[in-house]
C-alpha positions in Angstrom: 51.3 124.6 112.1 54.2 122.5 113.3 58.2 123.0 112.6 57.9 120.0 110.4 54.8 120.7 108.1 56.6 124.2 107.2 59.8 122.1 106.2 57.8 120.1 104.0 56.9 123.0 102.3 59.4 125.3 102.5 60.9 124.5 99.0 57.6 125.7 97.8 58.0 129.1 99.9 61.6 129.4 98.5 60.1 129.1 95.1 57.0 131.8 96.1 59.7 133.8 97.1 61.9 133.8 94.1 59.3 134.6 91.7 58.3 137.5 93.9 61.5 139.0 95.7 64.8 137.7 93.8 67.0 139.5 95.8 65.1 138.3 99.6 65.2 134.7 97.4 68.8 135.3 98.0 68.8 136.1 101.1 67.4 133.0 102.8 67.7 130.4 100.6 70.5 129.0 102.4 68.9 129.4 105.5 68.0 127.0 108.6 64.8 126.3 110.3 65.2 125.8 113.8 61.7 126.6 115.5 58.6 127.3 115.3 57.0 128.2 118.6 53.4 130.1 118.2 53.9 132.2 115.5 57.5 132.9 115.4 59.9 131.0 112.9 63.6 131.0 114.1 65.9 130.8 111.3 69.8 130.3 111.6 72.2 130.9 108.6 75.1 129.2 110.4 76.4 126.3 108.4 78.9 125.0 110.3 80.7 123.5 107.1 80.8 126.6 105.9 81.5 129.0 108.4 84.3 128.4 110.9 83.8 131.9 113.5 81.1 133.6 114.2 79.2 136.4 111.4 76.5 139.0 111.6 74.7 138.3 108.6 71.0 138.8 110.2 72.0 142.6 111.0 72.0 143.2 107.0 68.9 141.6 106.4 65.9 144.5 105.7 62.6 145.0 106.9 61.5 144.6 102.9 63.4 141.1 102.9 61.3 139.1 105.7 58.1 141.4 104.6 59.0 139.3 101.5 59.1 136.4 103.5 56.3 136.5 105.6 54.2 137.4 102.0 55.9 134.2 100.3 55.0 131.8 103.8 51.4 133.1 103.9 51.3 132.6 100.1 51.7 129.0 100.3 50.7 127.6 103.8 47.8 130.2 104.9 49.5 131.2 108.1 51.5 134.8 109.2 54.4 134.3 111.0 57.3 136.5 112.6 60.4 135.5 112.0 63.6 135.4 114.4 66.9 134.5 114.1 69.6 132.5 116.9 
């Protein structure tokens, strides 16, 4: 799967997502795809608009938040991924 196939779908994973984990929903709806290289997403949360330092926002994120995420990818585009953060 390529970085831009996932894009095209990712409104769909985001909607997976919701129905199953509201509060992971939450979590990365606002997030950023930056890579996918073999099997590991990279997401970023930075919105430079948004945010003018620095934050730590990945560090609150659980292990039962990207297990919902990795269910709700694998739900709608077949593959398992890991997910990273820059």
């Amino acid at each position: 799967m390529e970085l831009i196939e996932l894009k095209a779908v990712w409104n769909d994973v985001l909607d997976e997502l919701e129905r199953e984990a509201r509060v992971a929903w939450l979590v990365f709806f606002d997030a950023r795809l930056v890579s996918l290289q073999d099997d590991l997403l990279t997401l970023d949360f930075l919105d430079r608009n948004k945010l003018a330092a620095g934050h730590d926002f990945e560090s609150h994120i659980s292990e039962l938040q990207l297990i919902a995420l990795r269910s709700a990818i694998t739900a709608i585009t077949g593959k398992t991924l890991e997910i990273g953060f820059s």
